[in-house]
Each structure stands twice: as structure tokens, then as C-alpha cells.
Backbone bond lengths (Angstrom), bond angles and torsions (degrees), N, CA, C in turn:
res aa  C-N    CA-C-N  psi(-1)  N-CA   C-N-CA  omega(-1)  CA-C   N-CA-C  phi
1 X - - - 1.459 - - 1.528 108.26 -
2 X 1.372 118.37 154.27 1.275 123.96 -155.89 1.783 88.85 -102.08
3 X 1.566 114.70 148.56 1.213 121.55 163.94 1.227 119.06 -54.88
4 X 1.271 151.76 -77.50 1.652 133.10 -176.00 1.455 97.94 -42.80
5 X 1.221 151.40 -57.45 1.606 145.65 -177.06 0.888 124.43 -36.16
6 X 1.737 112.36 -46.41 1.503 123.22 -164.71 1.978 93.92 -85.24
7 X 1.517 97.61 -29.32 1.716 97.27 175.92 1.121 122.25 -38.04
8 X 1.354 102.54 -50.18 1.542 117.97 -162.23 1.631 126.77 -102.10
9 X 1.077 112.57 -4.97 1.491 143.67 162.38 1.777 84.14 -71.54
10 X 1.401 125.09 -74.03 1.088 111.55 -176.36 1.910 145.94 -44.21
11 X 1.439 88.31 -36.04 1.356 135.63 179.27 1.904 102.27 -58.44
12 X 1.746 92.40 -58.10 1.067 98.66 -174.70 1.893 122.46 -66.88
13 X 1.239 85.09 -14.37 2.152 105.64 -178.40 1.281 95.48 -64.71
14 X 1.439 114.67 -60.84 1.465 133.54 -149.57 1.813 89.39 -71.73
15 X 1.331 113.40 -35.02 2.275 110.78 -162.89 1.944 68.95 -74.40
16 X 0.996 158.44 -10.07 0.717 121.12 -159.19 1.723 116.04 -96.10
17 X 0.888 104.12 -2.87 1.590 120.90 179.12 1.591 98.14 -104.17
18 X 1.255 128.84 4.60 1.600 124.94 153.29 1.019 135.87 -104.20
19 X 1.625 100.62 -28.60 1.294 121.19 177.31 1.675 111.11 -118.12
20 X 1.604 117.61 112.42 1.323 120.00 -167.71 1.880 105.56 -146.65
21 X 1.144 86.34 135.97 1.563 90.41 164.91 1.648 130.25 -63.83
22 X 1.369 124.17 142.76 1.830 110.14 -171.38 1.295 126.23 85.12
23 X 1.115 134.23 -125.85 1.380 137.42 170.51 1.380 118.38 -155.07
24 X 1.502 113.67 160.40 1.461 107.60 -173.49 1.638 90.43 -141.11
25 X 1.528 103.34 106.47 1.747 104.43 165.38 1.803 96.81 77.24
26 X 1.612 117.06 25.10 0.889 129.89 157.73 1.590 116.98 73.60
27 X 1.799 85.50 22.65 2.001 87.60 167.10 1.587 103.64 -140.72
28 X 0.986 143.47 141.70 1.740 168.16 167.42 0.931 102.65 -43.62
29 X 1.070 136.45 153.35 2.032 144.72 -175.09 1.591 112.98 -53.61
30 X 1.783 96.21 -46.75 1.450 92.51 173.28 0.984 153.11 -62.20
31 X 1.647 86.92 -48.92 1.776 106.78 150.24 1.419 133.66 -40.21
32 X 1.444 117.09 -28.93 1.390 129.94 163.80 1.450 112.25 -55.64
33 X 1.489 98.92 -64.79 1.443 117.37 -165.94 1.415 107.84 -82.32
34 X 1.401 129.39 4.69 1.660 139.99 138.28 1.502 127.10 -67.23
35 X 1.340 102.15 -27.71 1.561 120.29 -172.50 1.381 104.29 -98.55
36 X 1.203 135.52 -20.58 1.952 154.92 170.15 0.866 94.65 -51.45
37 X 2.150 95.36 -72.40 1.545 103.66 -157.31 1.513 115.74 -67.34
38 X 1.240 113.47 -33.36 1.401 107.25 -178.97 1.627 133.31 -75.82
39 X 1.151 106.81 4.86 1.406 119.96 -173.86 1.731 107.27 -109.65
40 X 1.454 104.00 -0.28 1.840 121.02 -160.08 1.804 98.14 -124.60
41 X 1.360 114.83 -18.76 1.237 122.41 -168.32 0.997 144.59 -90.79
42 X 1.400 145.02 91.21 1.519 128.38 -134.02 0.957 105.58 -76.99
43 X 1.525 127.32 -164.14 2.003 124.34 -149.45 1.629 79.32 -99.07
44 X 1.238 166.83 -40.79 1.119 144.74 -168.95 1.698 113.08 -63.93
45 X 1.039 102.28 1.27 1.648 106.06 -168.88 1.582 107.20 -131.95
46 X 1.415 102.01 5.68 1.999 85.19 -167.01 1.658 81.32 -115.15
47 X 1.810 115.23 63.78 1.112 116.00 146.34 1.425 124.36 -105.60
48 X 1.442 119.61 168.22 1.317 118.51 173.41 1.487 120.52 -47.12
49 X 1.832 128.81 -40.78 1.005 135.40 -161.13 2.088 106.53 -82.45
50 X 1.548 92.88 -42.90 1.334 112.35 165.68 1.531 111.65 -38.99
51 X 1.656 110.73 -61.92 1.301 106.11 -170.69 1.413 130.84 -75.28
52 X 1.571 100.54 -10.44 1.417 123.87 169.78 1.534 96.05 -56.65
53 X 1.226 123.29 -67.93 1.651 140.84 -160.11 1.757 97.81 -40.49
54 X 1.523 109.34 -79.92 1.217 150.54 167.80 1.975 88.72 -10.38
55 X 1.388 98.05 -80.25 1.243 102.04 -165.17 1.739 122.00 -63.43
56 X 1.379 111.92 -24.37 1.242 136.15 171.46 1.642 101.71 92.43
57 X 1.323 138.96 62.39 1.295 144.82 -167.73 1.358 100.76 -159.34
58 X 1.591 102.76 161.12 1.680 117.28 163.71 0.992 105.33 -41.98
59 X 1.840 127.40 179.97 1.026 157.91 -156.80 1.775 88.01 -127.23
60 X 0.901 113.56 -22.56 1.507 119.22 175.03 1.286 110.15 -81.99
61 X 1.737 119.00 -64.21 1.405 116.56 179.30 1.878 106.03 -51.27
62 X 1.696 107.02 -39.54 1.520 98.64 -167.01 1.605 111.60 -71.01
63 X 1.188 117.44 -30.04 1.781 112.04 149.52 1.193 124.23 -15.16
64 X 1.789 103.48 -76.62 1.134 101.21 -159.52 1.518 115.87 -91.86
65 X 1.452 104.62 18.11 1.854 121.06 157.91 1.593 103.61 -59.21
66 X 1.457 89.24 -63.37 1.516 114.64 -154.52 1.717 100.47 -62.27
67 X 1.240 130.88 -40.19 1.209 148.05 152.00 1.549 121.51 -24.16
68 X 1.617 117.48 -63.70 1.461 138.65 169.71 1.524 107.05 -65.74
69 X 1.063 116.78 -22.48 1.726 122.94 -178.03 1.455 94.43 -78.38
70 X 1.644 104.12 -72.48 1.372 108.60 -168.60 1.903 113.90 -42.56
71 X 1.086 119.16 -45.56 1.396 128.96 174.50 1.473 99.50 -50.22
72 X 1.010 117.19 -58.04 1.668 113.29 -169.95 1.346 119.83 -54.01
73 X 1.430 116.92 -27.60 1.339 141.89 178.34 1.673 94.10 92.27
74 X 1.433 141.03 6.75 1.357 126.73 169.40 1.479 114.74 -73.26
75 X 2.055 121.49 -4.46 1.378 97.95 170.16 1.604 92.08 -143.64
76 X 1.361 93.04 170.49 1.749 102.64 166.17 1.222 110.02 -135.18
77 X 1.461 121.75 161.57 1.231 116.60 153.60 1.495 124.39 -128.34
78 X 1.022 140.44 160.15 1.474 159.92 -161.67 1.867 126.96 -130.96
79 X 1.335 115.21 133.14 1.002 97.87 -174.07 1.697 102.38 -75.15
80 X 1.753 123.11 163.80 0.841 128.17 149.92 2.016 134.36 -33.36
81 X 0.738 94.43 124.96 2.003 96.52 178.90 1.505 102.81 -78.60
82 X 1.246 128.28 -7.65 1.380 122.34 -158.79 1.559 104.71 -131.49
83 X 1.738 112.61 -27.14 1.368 111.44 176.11 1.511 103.48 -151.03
84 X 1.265 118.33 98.16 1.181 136.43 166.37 1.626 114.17 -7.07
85 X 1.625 109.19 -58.99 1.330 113.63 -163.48 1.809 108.11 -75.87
86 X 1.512 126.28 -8.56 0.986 126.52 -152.06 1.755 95.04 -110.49
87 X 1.129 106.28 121.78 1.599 117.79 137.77 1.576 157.25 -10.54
88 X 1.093 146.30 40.79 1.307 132.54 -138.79 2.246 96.26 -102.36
89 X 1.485 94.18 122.19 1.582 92.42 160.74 1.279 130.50 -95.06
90 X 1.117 119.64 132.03 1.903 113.69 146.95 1.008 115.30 -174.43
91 X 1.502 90.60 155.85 1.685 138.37 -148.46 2.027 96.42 -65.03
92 X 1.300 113.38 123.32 1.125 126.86 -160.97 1.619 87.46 -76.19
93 X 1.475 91.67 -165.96 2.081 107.72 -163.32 1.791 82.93 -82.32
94 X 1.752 129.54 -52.50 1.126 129.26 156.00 1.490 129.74 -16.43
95 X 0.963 98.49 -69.59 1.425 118.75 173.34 1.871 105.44 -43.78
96 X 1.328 88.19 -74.12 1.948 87.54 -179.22 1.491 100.98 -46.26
97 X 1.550 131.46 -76.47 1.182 131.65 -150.24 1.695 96.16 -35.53
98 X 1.450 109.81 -55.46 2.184 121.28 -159.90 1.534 89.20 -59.82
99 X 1.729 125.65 -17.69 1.680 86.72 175.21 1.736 125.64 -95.68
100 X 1.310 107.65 14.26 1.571 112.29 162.56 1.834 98.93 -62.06
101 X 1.219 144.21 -19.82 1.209 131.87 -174.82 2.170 108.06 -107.86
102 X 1.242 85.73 22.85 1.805 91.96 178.93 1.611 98.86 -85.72
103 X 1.701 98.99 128.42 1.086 114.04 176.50 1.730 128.33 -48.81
104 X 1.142 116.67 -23.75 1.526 153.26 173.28 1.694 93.42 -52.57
105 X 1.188 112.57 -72.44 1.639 107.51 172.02 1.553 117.37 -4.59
106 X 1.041 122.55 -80.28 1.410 140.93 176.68 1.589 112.11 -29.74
107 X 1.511 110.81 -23.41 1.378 119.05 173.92 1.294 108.40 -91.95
108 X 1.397 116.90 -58.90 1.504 130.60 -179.95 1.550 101.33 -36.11
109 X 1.455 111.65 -71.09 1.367 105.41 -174.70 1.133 117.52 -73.80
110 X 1.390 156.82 16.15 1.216 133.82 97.01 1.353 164.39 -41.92
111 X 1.601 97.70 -7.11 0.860 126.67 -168.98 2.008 102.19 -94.89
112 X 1.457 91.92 -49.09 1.379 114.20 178.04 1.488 113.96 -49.68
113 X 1.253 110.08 -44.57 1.407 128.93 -177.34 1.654 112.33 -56.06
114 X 1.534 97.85 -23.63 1.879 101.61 177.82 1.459 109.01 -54.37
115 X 1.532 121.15 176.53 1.196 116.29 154.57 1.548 121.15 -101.82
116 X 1.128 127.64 136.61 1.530 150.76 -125.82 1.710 86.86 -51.70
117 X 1.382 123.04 -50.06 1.738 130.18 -162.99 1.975 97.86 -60.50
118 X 1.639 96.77 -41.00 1.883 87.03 177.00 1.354 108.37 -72.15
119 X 1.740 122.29 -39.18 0.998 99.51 -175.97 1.725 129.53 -58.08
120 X 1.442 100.06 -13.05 1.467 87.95 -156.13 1.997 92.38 -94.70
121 X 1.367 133.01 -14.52 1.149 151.38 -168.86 1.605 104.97 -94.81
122 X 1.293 123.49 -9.93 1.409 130.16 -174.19 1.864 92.30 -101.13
123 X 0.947 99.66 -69.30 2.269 123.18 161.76 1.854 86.64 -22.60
124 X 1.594 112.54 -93.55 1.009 108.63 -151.68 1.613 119.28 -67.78
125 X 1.094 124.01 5.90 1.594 129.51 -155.60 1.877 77.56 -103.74
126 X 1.697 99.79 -68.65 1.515 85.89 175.14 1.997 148.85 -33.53
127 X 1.463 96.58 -33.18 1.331 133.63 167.95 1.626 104.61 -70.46
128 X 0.807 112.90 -20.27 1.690 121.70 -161.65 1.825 90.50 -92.12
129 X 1.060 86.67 -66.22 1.761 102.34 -176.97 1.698 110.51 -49.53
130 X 1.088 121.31 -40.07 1.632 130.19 -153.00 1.657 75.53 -89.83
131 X 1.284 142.02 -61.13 1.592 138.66 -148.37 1.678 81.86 -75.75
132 X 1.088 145.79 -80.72 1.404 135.65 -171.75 1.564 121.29 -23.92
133 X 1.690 100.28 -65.28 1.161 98.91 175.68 1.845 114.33 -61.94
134 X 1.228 118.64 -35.88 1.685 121.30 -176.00 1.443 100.78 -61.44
135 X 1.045 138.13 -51.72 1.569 136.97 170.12 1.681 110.02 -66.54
136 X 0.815 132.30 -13.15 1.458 130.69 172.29 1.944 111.09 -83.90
137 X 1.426 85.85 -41.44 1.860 106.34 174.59 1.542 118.23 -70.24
138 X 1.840 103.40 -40.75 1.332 109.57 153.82 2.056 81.22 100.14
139 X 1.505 107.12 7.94 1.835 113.82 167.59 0.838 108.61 -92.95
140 X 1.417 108.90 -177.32 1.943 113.91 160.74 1.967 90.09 -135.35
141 X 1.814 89.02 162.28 1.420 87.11 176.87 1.794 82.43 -118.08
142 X 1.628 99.66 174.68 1.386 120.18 175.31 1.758 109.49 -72.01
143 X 0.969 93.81 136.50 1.920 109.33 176.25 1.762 100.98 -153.69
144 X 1.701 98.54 178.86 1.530 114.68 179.48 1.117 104.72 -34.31
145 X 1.503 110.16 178.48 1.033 119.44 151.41 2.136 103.45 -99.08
146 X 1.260 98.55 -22.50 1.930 77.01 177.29 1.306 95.89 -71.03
147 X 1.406 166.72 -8.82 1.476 121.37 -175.20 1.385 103.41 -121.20
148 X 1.824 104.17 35.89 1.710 90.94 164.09 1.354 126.67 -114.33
149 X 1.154 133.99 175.40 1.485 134.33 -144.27 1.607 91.15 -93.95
150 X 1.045 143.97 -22.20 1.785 136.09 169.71 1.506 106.56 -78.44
151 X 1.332 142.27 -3.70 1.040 131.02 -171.33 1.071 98.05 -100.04
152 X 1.467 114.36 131.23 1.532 133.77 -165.96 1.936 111.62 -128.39
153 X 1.410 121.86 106.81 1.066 118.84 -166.14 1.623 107.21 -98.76
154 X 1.135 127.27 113.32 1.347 129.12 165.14 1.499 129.79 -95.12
155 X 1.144 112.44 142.61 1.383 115.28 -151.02 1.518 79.57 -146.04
156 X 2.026 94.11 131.99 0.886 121.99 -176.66 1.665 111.56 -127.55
157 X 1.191 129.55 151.07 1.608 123.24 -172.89 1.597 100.76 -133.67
158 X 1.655 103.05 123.56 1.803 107.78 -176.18 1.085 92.57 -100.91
159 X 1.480 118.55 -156.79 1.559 114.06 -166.81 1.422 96.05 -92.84
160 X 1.531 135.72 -36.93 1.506 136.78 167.05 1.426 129.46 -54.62
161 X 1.646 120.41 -45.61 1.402 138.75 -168.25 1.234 104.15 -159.04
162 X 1.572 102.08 166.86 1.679 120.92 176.69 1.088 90.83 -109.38
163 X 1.420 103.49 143.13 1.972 118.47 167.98 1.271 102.24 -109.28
164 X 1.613 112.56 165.62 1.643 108.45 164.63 1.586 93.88 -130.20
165 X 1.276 103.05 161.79 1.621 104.94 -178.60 1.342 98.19 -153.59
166 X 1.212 115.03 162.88 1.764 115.81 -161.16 1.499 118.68 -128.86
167 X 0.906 116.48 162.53 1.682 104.72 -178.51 1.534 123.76 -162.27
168 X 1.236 127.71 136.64 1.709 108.00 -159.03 1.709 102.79 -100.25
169 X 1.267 108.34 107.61 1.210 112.18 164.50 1.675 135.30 -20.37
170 X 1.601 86.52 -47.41 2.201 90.73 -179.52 1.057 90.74 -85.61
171 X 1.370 138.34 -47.53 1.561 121.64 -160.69 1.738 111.29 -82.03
172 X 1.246 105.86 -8.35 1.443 119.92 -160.79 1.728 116.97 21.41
173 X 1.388 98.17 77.95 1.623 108.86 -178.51 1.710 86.29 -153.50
174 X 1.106 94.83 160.66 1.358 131.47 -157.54 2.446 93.37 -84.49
175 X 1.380 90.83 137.93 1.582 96.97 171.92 1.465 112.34 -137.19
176 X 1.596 95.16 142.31 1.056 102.62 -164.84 2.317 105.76 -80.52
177 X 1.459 117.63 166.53 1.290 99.27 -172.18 2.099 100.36 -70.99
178 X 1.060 108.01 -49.62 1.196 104.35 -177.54 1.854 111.43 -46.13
179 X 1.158 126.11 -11.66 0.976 144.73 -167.96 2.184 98.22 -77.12
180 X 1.205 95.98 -58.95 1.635 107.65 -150.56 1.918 107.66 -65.78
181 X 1.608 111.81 -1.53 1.516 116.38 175.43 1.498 96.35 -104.92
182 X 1.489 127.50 -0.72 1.280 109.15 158.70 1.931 136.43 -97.04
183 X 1.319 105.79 148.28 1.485 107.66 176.45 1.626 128.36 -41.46
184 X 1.296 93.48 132.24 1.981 99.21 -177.11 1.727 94.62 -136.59
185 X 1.324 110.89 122.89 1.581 116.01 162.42 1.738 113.98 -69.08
186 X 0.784 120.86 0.67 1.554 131.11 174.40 1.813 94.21 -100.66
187 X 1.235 138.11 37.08 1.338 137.79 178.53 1.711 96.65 -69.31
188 X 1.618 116.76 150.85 1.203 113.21 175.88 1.442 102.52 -141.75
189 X 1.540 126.66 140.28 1.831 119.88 -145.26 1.862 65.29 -97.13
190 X 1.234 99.10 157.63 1.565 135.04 150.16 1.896 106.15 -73.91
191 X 0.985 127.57 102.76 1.481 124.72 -170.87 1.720 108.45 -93.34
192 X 1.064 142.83 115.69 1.168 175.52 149.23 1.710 96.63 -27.72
């Protein structure tokens, strides 16, 4: 068997502990991977339409995600402070605690178990793969906000220290640093 083949045969073992039929701990794959994304997602993205994207489904199916969450008490939502008509989600104190029982674990901590140089070469090889294939597809998938092409770092010098402060180009609003290692579906590749 050829190496990319045997990759993805592998690949496909591993989707399989993300992607499952039924429920696990009494929520559906998506619902998991609604409750991930939304706890990983910065406020430009922890909308309803966002999580539609994210998840790869209607805006209808992602409703009625967001719906089954909300019931559970693992999410809420809020109107916007800035635009009335808009949405804002997140995953309650509930919500966080129920994802110590996400099936995904089982990967993480294997993953964890690498030593720090694989982990970070396993991360980026994957990243490598998704931008190839996303430019081949002519999509983009979701990543940081540091390695996308709207994130704009300004750096300022007082008479003591230089600060840097960040800012998102498409949304043109201001980010905070703790902000720039989290997920945005508006990701934009840096093109080579």
C-alpha cells in the first residue's frame, strides 16, 4: 500500500471516533463538534451562521444543534451588543464541565502523550494537508486567528516598552492578544 493511502485509511480510523452514528453521553457527533467549536471560537465566529459553516450543515440543521445544546443548558445565546439582529453563542460553565466526557478525549490524549517536536510536526503536517486540499477545492477551512492574512499586529513603542496590539482586518475591530490562538470561520490562507 502506498503512503498517502495507508494515511488515510488511517485518518479514516481516527474520523471515526468523531464521526459516529447515535449518541455518545447523550449528544450526536455534531453536537460534540458544536460544543468544541464553540468553546475554541472567537466572538466573530460563535454565531449561529458561523457554526453552520464550521460544522458543514444548513443554518437550519445548525439551529436545531444550537437548540439541543441550549436545552441541555451546555449553551446560550445572546443578542449582539453591537447589532441587534445578530446572535452571539456560548457554551455555559455546564457546558465546559460535560466536555471532560467528549469522545474526542481519547485522541487528545494520545496525542498529548507525543513528544512536544511530534506534536507540533503532526499539528503542522495536518495544516499543511487541509491548505492544499482547501486551494485545490477552491474553500478555506477554519484556523487561528495568528496565521491569517486579516490579522494585523501593531506595535507601538512608549518611552519604557513596545506593546503589540492586534486587529482584524475584515471585521476591522480591534483583538484582544488572548484572542489571536482562537478559531474564526472567516480564516484567510497567507498564499505562498
Amino acid at each position: 500500500m502506498n503512503l498517502a493511502r495507508e494515511s488515510i485509511a488511517l485518518l479514516e480510523q481516527a474520523a471515526s471516533i468523531l464521526c459516529f452514528e447515535g449518541t455518545r453521553h447523550g449528544l450526536r457527533d455534531r453536537e460534540w463538534m458544536a460544543l468544541r467549536f464553540l468553546t475554541r471560537a472567537n466572538r466573530f465566529s460563535r454565531t449561529p451562521s458561523a457554526l453552520a459553516t464550521y460544522v458543514g450543515t444548513t443554518r437550519g440543521t445548525a439551529s436545531f444543534i444550537i437548540g439541543e445544546l441550549e436545552r441541555l443548558g451546555y449553551l446560550e445565546r445572546k443578542r449582539s451588543a453591537t447589532d441587534k439582529r445578530s446572535v452571539m453563542l456560548s457554551v455555559t460553565q455546564q457546558g465546559k464541565k460535560f466536555l471532560v466526557r467528549d469522545p474526542v478525549n481519547v485522541l487528545v490524549e494520545a496525542i498529548a502523550g507525543l513528544d512536544d517536536e511530534v506534536k507540533i510536526r503532526f499539528r503542522d503536517t495536518f495544516r499543511q494537508v487541509l491548505d492544499q486540499s482547501d486551494t485545490a477545492e477552491q474553500q478555506h477551512h477554519t484556523d487561528v486567528c495568528r496565521r491569517c492574512i486579516f490579522l494585523r499586529e501593531e506595535r507601538t513603542a512608549s518611552d519604557s516598552k513596545a506593546t503589540a496590539g492586534f486587529s482584524c482586518r475584515l471585521f476591522r475591530s480591534p483583538i484582544a492578544e488572548a484572542e489571536v490562538d482562537l478559531l474564526c470561520t472567516s480564516f484567510g490562507h497567507h498564499r505562498q
